[in-house]
DRENPA-3360 file (N, C-alpha, C; in nm, 2 decimals, always signed):
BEGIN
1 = XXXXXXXX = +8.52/+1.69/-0.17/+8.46/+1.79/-0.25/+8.31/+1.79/-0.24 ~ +8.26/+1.66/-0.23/+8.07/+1.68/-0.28/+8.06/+1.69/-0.10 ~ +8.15/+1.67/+0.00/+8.09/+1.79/+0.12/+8.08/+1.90/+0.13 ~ +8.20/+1.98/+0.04/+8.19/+2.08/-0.01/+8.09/+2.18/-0.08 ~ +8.07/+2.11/-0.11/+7.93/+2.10/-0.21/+7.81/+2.12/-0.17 ~ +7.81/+2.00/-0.11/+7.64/+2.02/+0.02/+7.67/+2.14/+0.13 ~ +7.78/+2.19/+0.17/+7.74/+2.29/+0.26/+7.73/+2.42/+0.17 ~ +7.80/+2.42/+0.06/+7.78/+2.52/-0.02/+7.59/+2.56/-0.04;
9 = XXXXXXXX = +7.56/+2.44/-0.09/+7.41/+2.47/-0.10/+7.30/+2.47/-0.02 ~ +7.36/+2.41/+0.13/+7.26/+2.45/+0.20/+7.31/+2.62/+0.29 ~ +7.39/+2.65/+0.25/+7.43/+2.85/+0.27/+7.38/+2.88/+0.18 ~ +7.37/+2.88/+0.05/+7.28/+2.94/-0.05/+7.15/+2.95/-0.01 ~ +7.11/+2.80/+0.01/+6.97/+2.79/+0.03/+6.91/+2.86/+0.13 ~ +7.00/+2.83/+0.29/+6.96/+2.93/+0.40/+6.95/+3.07/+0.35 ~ +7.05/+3.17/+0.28/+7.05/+3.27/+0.25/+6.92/+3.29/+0.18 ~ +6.91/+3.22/+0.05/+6.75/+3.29/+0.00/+6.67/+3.27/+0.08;
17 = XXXXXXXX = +6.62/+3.14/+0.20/+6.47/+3.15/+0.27/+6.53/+3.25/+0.37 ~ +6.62/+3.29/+0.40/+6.61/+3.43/+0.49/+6.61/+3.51/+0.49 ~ +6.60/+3.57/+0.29/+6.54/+3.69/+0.26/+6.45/+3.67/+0.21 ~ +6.36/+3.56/+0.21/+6.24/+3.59/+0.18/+6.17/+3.59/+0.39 ~ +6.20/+3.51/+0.40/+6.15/+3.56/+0.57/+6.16/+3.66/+0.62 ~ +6.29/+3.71/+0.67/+6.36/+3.80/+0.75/+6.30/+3.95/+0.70 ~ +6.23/+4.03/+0.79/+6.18/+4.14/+0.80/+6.32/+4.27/+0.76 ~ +6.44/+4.27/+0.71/+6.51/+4.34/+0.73/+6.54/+4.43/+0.64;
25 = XXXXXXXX = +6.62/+4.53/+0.65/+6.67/+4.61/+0.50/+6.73/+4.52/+0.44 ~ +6.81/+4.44/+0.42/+6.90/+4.36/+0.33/+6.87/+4.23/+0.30 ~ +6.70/+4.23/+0.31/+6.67/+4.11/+0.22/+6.68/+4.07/+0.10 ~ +6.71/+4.18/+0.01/+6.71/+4.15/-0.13/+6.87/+4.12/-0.12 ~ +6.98/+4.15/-0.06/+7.09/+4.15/-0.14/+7.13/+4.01/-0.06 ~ +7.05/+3.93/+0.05/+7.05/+3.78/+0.17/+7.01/+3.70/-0.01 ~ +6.92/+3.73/-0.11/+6.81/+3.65/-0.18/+6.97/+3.65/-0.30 ~ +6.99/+3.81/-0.30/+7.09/+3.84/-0.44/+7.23/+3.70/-0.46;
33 = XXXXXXXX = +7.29/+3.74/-0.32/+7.40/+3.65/-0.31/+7.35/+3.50/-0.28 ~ +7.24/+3.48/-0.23/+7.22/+3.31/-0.26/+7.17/+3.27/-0.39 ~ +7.10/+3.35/-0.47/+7.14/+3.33/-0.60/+7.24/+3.33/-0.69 ~ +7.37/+3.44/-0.70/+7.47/+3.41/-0.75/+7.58/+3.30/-0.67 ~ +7.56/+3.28/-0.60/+7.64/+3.19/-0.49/+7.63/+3.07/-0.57 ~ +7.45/+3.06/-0.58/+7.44/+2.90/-0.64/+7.47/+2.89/-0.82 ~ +7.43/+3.00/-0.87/+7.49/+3.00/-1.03/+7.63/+3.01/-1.02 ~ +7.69/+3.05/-0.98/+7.87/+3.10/-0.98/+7.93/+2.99/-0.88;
41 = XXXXXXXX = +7.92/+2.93/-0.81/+7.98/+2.87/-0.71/+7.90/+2.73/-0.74 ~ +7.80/+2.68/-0.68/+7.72/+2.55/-0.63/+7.75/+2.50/-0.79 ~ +7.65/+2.54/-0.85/+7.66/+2.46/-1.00/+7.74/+2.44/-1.06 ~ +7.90/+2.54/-1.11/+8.01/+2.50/-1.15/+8.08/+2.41/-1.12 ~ +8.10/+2.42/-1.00/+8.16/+2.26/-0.91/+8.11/+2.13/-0.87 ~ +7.95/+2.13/-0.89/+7.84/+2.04/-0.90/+7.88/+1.92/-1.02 ~ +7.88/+2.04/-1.13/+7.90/+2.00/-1.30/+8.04/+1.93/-1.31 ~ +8.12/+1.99/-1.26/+8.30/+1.98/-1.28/+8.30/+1.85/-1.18;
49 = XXXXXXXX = +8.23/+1.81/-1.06/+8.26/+1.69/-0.97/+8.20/+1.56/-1.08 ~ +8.07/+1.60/-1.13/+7.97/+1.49/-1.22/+8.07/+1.47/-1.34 ~ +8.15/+1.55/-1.40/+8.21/+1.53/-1.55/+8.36/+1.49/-1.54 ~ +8.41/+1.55/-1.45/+8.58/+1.51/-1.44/+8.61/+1.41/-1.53 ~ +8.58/+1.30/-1.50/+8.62/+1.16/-1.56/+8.54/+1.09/-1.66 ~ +8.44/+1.18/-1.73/+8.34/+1.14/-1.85/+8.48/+1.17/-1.95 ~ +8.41/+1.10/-2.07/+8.47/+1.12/-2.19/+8.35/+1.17/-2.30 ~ +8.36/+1.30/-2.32/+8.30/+1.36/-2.38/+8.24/+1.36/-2.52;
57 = XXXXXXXX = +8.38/+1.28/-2.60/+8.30/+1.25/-2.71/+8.19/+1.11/-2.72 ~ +8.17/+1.04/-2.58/+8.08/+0.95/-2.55/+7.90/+0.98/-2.60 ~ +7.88/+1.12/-2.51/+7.80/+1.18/-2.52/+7.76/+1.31/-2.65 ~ +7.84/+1.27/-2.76/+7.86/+1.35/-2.85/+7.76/+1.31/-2.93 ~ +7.70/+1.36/-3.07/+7.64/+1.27/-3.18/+7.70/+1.32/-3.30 ~ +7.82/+1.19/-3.30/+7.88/+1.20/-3.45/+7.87/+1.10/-3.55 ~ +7.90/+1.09/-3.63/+7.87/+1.02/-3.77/+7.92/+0.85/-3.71 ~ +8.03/+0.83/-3.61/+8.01/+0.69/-3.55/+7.91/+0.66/-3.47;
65 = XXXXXXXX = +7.92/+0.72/-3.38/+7.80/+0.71/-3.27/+7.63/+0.68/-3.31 ~ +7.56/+0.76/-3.43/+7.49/+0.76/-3.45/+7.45/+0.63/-3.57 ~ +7.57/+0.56/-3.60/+7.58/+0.46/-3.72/+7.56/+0.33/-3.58 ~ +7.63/+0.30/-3.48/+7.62/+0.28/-3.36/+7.49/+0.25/-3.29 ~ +7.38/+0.35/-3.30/+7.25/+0.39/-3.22/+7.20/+0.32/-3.38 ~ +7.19/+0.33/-3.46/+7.13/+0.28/-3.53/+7.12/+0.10/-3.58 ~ +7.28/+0.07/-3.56/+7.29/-0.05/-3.58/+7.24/-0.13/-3.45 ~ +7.19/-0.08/-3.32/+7.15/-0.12/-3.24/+7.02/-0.12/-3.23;
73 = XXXXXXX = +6.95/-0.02/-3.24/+6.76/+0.00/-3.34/+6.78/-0.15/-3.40 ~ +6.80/-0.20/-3.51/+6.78/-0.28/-3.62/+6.86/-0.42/-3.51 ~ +6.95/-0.41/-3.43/+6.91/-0.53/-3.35/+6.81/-0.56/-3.29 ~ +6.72/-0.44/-3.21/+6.64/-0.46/-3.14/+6.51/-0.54/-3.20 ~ +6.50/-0.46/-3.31/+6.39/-0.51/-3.41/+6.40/-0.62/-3.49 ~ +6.49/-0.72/-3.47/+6.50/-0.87/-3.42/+6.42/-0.89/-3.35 ~ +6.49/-0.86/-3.25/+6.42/-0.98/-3.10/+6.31/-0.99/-3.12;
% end
């Protein structure tokens, strides 16, 4: 998948510098689809390869977690 990935964004990427280069009638829609290519395509599967296997309420801030970050402050300020 993250080869997938990398050739996805470097076709994106080729596409926009070849509408900003390329002398042609259809530079704007070469710039259009390497822009949606990379919001609709690159990034969603970017995100979905990085998160698969997180646990989400890890990264949450709830009434444990934050009692947690706190009791760990008031360790620190021991040492």
């Amino acid at each position: 998948m993250k080869y997938f990935i990398a050739i996805a964004f470097i076709a994106v990427l080729t596409s926009i510098i070849c509408g900003f280069v390329l002398q042609v009638a259809y530079a704007e829609k070469l710039i259009g689809f390497g822009v949606v290519g990379l919001f609709f395509v690159v990034i969603p599967m970017f995100t979905y390869r990085h998160w698969k296997d997180k646990n989400v309420k890890d990264y949450m801030l709830t009434k444990e977690n934050l009692e947690e970050m706190r009791k760990r402050e008031g360790d620190k300020r021991k040492l």
